[in-house]
Biotite code that builds the C-alpha atoms (Angstrom):
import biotite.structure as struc

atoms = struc.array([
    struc.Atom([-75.015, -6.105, 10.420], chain_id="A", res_id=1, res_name="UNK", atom_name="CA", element="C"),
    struc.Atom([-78.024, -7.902, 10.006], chain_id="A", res_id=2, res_name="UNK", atom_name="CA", element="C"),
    struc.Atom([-76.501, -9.359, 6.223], chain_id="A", res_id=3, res_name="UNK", atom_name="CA", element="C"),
    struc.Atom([-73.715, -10.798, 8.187], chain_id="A", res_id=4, res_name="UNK", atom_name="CA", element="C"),
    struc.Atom([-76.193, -12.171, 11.064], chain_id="A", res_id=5, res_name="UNK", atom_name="CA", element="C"),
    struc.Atom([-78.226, -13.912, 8.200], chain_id="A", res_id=6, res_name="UNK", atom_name="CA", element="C"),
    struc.Atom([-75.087, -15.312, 6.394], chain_id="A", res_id=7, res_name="UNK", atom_name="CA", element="C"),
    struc.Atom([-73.614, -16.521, 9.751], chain_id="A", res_id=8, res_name="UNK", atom_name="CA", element="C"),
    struc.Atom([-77.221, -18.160, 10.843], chain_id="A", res_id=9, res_name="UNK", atom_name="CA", element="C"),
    struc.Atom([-77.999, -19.653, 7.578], chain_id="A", res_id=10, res_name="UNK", atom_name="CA", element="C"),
    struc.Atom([-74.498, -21.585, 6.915], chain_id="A", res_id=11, res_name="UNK", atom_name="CA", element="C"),
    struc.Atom([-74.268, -22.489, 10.902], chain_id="A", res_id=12, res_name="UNK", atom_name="CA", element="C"),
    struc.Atom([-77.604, -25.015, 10.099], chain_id="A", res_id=13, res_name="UNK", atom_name="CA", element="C"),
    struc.Atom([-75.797, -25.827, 6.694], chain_id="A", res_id=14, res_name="UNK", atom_name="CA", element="C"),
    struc.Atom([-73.783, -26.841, 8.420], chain_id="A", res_id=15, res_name="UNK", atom_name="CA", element="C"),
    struc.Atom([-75.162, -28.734, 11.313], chain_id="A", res_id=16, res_name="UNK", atom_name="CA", element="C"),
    struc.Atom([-77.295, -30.526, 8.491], chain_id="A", res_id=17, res_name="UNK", atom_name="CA", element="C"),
    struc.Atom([-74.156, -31.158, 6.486], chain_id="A", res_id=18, res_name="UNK", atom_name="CA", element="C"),
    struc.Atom([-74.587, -35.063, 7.241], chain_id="A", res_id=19, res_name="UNK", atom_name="CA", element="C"),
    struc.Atom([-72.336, -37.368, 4.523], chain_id="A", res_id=20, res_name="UNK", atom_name="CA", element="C"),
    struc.Atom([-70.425, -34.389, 3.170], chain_id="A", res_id=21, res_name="UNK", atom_name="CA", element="C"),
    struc.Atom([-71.505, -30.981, 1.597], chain_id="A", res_id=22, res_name="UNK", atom_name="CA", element="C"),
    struc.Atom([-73.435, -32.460, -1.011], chain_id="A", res_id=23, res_name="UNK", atom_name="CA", element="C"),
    struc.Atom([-75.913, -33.206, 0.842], chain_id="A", res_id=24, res_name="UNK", atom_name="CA", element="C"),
    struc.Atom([-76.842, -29.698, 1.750], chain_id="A", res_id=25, res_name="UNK", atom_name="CA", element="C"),
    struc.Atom([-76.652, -28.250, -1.608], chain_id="A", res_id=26, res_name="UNK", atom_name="CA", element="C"),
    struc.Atom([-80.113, -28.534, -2.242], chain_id="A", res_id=27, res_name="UNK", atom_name="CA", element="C"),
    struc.Atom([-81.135, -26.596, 1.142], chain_id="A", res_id=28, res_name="UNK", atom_name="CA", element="C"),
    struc.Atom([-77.728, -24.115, -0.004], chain_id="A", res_id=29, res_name="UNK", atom_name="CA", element="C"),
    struc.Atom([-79.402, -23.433, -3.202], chain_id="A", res_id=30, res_name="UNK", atom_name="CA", element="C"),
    struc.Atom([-82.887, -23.066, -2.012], chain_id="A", res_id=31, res_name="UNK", atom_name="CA", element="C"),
    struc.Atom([-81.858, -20.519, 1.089], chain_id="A", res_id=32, res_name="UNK", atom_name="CA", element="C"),
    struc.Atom([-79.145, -18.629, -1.196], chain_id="A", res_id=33, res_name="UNK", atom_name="CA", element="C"),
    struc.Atom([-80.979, -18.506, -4.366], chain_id="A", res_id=34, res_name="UNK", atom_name="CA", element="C"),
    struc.Atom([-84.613, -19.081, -4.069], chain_id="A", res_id=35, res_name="UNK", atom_name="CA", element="C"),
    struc.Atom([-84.915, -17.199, -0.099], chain_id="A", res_id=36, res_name="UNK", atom_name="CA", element="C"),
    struc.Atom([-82.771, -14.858, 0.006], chain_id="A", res_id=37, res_name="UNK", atom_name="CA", element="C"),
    struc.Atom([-81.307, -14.360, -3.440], chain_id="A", res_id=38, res_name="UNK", atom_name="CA", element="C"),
    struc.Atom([-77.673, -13.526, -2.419], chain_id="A", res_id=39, res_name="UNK", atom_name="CA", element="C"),
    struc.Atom([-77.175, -15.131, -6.275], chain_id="A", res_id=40, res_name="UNK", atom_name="CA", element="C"),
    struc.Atom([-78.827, -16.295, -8.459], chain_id="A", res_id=41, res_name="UNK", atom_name="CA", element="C"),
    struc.Atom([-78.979, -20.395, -9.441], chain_id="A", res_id=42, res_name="UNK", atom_name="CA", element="C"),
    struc.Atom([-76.147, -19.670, -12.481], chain_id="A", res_id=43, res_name="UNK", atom_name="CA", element="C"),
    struc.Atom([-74.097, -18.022, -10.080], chain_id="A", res_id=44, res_name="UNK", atom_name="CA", element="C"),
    struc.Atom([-74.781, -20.817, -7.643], chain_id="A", res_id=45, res_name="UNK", atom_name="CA", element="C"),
    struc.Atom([-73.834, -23.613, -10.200], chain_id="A", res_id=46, res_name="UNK", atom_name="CA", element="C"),
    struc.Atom([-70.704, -22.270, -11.528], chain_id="A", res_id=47, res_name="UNK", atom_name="CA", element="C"),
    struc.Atom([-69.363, -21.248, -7.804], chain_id="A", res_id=48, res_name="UNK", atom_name="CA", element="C"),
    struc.Atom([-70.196, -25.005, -7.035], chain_id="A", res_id=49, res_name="UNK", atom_name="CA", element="C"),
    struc.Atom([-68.261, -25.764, -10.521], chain_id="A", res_id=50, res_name="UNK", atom_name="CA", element="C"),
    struc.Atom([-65.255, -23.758, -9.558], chain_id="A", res_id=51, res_name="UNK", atom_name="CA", element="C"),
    struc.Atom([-65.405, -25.524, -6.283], chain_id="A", res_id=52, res_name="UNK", atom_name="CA", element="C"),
    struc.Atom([-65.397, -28.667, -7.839], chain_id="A", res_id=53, res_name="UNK", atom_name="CA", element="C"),
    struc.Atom([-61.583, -27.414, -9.698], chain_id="A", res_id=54, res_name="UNK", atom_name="CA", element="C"),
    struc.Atom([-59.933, -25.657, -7.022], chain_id="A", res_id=55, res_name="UNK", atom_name="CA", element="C"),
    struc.Atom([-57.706, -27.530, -4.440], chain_id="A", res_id=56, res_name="UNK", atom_name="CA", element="C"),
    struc.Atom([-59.303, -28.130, -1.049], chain_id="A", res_id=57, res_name="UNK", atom_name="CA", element="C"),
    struc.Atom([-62.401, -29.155, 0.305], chain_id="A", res_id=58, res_name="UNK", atom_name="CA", element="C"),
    struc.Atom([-65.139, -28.646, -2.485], chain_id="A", res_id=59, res_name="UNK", atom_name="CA", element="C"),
    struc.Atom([-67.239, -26.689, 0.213], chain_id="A", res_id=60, res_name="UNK", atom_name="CA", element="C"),
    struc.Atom([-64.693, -23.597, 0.078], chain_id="A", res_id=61, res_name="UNK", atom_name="CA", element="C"),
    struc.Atom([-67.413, -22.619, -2.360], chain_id="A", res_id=62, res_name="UNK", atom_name="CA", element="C"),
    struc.Atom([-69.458, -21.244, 0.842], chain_id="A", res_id=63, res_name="UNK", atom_name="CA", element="C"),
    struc.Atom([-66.863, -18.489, 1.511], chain_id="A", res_id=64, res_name="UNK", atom_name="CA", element="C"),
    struc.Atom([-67.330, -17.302, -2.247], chain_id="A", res_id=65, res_name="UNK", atom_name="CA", element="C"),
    struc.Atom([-71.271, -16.615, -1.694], chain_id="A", res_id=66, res_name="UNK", atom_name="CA", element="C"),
    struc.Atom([-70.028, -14.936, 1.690], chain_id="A", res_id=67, res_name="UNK", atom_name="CA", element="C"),
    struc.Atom([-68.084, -12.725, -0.367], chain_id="A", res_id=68, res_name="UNK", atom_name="CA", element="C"),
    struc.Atom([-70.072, -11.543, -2.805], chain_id="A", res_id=69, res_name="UNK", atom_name="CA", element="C"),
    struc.Atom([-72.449, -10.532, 0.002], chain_id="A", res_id=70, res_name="UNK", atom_name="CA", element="C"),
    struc.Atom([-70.327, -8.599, 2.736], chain_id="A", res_id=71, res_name="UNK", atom_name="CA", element="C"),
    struc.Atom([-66.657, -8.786, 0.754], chain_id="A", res_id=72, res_name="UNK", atom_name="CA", element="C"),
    struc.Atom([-63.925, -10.079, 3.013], chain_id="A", res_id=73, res_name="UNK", atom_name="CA", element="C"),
    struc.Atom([-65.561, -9.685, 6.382], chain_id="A", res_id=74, res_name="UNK", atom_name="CA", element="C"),
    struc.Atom([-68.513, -11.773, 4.642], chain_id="A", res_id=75, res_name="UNK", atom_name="CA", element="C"),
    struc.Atom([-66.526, -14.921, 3.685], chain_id="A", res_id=76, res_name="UNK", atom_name="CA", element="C"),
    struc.Atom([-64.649, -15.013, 7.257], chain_id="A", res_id=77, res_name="UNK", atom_name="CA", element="C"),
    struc.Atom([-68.136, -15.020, 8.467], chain_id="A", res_id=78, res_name="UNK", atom_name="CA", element="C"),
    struc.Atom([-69.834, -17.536, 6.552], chain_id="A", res_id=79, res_name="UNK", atom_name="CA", element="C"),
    struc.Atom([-66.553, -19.357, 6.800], chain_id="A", res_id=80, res_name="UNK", atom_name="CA", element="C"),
    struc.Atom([-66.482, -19.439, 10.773], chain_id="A", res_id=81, res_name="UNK", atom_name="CA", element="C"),
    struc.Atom([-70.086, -20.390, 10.373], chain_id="A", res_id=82, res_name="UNK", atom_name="CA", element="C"),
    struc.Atom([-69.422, -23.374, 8.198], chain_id="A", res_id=83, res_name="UNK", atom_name="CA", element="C"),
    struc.Atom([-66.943, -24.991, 9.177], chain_id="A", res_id=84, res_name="UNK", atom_name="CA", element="C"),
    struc.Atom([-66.500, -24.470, 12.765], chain_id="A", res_id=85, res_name="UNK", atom_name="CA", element="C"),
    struc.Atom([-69.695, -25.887, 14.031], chain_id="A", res_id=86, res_name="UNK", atom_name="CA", element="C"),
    struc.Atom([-68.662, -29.160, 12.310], chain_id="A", res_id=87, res_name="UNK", atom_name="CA", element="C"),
    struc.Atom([-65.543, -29.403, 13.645], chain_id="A", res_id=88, res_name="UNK", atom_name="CA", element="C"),
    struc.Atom([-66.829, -28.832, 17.168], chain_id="A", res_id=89, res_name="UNK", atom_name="CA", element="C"),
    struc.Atom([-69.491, -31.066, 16.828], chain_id="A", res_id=90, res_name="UNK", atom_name="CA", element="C"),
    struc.Atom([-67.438, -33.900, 15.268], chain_id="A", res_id=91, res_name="UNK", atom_name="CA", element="C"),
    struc.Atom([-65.067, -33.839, 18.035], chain_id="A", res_id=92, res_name="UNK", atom_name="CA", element="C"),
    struc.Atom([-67.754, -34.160, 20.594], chain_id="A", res_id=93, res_name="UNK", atom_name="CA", element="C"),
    struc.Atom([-68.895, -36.943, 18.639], chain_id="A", res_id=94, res_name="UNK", atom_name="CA", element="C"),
    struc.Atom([-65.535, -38.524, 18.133], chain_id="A", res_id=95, res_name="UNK", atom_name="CA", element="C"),
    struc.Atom([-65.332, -38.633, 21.441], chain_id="A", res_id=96, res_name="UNK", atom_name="CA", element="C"),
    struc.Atom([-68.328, -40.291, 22.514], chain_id="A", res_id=97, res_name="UNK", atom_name="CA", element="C"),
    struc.Atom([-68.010, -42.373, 19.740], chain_id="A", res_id=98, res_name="UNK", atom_name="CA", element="C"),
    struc.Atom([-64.997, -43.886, 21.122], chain_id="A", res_id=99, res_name="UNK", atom_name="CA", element="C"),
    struc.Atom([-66.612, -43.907, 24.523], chain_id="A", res_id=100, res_name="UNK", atom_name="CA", element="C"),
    struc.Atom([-69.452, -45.980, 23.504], chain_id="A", res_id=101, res_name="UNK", atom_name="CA", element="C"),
    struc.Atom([-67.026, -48.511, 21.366], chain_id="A", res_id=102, res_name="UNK", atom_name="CA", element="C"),
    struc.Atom([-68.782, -52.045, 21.193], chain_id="A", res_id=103, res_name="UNK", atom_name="CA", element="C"),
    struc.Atom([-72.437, -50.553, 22.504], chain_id="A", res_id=104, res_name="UNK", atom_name="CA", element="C"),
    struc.Atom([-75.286, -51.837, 20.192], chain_id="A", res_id=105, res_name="UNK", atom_name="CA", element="C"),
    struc.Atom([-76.455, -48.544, 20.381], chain_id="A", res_id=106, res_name="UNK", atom_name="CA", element="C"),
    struc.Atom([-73.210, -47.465, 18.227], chain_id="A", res_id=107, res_name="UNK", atom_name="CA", element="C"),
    struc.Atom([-73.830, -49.895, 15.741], chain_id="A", res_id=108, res_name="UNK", atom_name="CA", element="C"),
    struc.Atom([-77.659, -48.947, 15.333], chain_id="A", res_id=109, res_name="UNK", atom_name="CA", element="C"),
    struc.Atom([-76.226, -45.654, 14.721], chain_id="A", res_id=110, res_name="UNK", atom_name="CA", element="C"),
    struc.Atom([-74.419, -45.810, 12.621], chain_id="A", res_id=111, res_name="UNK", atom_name="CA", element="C"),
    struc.Atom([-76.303, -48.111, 10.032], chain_id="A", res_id=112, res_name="UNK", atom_name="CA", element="C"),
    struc.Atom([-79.435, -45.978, 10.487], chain_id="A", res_id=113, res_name="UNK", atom_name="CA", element="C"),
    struc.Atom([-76.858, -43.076, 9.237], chain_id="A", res_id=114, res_name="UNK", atom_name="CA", element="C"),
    struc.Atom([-75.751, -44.654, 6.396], chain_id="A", res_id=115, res_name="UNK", atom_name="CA", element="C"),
    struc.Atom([-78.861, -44.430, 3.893], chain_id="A", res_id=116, res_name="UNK", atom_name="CA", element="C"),
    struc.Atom([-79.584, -41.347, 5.488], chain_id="A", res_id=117, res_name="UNK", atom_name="CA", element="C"),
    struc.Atom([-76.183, -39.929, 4.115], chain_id="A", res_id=118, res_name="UNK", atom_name="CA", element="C"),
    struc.Atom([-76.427, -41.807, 1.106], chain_id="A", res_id=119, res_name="UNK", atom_name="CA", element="C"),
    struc.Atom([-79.566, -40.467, 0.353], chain_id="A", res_id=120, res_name="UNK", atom_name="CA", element="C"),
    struc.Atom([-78.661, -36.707, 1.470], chain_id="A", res_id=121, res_name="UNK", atom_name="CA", element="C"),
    struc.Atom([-75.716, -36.750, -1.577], chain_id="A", res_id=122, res_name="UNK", atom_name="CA", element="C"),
    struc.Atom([-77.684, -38.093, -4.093], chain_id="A", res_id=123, res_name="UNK", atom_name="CA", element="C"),
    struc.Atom([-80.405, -35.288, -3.313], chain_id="A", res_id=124, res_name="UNK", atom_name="CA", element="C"),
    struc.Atom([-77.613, -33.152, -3.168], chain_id="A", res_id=125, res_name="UNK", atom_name="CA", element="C"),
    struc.Atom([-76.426, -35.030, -6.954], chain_id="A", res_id=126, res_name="UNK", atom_name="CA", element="C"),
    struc.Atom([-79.769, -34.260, -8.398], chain_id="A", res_id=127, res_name="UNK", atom_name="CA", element="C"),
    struc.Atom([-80.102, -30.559, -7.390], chain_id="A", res_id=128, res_name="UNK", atom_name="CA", element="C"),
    struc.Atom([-76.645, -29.928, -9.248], chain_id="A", res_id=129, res_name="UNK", atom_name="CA", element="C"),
    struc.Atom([-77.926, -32.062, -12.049], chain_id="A", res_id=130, res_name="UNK", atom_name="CA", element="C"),
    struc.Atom([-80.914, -29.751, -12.325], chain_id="A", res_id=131, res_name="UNK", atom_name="CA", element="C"),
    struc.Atom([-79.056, -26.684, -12.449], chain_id="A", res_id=132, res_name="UNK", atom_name="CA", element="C"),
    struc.Atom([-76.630, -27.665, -14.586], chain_id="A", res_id=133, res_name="UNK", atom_name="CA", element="C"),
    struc.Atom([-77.847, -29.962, -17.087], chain_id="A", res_id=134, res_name="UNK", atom_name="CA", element="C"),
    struc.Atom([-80.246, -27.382, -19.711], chain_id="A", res_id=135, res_name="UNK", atom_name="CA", element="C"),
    struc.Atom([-79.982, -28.577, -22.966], chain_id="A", res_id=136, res_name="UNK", atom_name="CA", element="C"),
    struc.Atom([-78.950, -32.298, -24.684], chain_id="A", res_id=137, res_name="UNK", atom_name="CA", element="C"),
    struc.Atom([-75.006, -31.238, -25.040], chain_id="A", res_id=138, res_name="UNK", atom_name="CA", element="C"),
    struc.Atom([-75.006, -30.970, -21.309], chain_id="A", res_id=139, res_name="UNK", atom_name="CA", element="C"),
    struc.Atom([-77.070, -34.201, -20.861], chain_id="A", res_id=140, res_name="UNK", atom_name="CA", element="C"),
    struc.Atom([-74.533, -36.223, -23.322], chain_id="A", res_id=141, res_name="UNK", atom_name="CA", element="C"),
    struc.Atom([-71.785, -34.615, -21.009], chain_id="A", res_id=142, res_name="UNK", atom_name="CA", element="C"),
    struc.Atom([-72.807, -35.692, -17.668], chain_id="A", res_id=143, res_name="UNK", atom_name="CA", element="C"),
    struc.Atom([-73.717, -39.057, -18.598], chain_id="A", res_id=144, res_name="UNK", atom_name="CA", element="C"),
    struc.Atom([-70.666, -39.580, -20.660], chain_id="A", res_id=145, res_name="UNK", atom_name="CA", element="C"),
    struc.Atom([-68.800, -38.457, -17.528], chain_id="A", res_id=146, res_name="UNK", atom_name="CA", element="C"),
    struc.Atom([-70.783, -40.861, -15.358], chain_id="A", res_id=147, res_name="UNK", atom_name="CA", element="C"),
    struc.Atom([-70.084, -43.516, -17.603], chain_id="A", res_id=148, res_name="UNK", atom_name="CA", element="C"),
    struc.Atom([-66.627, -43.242, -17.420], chain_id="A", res_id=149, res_name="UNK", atom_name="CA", element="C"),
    struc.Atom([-66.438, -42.650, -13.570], chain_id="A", res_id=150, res_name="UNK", atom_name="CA", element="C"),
    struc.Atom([-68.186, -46.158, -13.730], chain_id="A", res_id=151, res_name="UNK", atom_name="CA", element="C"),
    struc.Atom([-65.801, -47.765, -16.082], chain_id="A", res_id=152, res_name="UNK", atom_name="CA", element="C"),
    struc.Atom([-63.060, -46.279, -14.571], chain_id="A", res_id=153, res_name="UNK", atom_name="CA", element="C"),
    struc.Atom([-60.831, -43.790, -12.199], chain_id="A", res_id=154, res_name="UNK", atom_name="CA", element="C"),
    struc.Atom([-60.316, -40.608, -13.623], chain_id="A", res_id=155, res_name="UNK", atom_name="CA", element="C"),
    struc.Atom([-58.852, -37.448, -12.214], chain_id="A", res_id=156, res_name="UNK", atom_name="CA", element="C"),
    struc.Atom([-61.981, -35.175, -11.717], chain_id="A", res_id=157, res_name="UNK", atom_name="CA", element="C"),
    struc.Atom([-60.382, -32.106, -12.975], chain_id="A", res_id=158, res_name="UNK", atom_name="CA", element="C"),
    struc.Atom([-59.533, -33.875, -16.561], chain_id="A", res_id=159, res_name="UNK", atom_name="CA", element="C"),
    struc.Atom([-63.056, -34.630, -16.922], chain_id="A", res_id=160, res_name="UNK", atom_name="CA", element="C"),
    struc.Atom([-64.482, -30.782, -15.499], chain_id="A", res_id=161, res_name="UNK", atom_name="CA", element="C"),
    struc.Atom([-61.913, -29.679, -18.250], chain_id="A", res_id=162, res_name="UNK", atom_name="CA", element="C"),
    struc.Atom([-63.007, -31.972, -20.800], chain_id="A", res_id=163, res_name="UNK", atom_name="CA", element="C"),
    struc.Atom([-66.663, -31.453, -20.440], chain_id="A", res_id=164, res_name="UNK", atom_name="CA", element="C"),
    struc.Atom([-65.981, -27.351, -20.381], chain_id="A", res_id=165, res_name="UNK", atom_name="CA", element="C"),
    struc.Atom([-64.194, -27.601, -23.732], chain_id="A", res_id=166, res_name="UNK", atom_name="CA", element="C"),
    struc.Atom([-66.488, -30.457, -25.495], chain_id="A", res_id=167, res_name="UNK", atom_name="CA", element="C"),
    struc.Atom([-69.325, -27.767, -24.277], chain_id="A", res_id=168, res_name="UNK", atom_name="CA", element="C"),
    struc.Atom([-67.406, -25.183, -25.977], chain_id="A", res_id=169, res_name="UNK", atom_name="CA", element="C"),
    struc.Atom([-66.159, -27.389, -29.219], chain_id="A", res_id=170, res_name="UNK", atom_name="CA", element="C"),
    struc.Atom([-69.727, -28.913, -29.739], chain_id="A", res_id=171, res_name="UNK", atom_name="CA", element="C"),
    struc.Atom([-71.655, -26.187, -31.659], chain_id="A", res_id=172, res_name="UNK", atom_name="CA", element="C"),
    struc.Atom([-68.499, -25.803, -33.829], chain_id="A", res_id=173, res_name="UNK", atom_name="CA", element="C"),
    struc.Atom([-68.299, -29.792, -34.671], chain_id="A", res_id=174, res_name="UNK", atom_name="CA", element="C"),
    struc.Atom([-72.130, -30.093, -34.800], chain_id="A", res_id=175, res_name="UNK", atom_name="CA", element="C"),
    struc.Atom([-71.998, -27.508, -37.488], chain_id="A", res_id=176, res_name="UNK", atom_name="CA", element="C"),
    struc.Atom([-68.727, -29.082, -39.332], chain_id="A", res_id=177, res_name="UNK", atom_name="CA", element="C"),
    struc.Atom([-70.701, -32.849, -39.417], chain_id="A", res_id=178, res_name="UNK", atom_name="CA", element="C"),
    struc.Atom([-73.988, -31.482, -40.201], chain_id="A", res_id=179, res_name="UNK", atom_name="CA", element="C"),
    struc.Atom([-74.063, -28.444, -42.017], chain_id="A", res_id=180, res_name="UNK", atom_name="CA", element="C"),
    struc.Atom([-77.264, -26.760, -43.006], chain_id="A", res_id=181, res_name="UNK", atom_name="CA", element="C"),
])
C-alpha cells in the first residue's frame, strides 16, 4: 500500500506542475522516478518516454507504463487517476474563471507572465531528454539532423522516430562499409 500511496502522491504534483504540457515535468519525472526512488532506471525512463513519443494518444500515457512496472495493473490505474485527473479538475476550475474574468488586466498579466514560464518548463523538459538520450556522436548527428529538418520543414514525427531508430541501427554497418579498417 504504501508503493501505490507514493506513485499516486508523486504523479498528483507531476501533475499539478505539469504547466505547458508534460514536457515540462520530465525533468522532475526523471529525477523522482529514477534518481529518488528508482522505480527504473534513466534507460528505462528514456525509452518509455520514446515509446510514448510512437504510440497514439497523449505522449504522457508513458506515466501509466512506470505505474505498471511498479504495482502491475492496479499501479497504472493509480498513477493514471493521479495524473491526469488533477489536471482536468483543475483546468476546468480555471476555464471557468478564466471566462469569468474575460477582459480583466489581471487575465492578460496572466497569462503573458505564463508564457515564458511554459516555454521555459519544455525546453528544460527538451534538454533532460536530450541528456538521456543523446550518448555518443551517432545519436548527436541524429537529433540534430532531426531538428534540422523539423526546422526546414513538417514531418510526421513517427517517420523521423523510425528513421533515427534504423539510421542508429544501419550506422555501425555503413561506417564500417565507407571506412574499413
Amino acid at each position: 500500500m504504501p508503493k501505490l500511496f507514493n506513485l499516486a502522491w508523486v504523479f498528483m504534483l507531476l501533475a499539478v506542475l505539469a504547466v505547458g504540457g508534460g514536457t515540462a515535468v520530465l525533468p522532475e519525472m526523471e529525477h523522482l522516478t529514477v534518481d529518488k526512488y528508482q522505480w527504473i532506471t534513466s534507460g528505462q525512463f528514456r525509452d518509455v518516454y520514446s515509446l510514448g513519443q510512437v504510440a497514439p494518444g497523449p505522449n504522457m500515457l508513458m506515466v501509466l507504463l512506470i505505474g505498471h512496472r511498479m504495482a502491475g495493473a492496479v499501479g497504472a490505474l493509480v498513477v493514471g487517476l493521479a495524473f491526469f485527473l488533477p489536471d482536468c479538475i483543475l483546468t476546468l476550475l480555471a476555464n471557468r474563471l478564466w471566462v469569468h474574468f474575460k477582459g480583466s488586466p489581471w487575465r492578460a498579466a496572466v497569462q503573458h507572465g505564463m508564457a515564458p514560464v511554459a516555454i521555459g518548463l519544455m525546453l528544460s523538459g527538451t534538454y533532460a531528454i536530450a541528456r538521456l538520450s543523446i550518448f555518443n556522436l551517432t545519436s548527436l548527428l541524429i537529433a540534430a539532423s532531426i531538428f534540422a529538418l523539423l526546422l526546414w520543414r513538417h514531418i510526421n514525427p513517427a517517420l523521423l522516430v523510425l528513421a533515427g531508430g534504423l539510421t542508429y541501427l544501419l550506422a555501425p554497418h555503413l561506417l564500417q562499409h565507407l571506412f574499413p579498417h
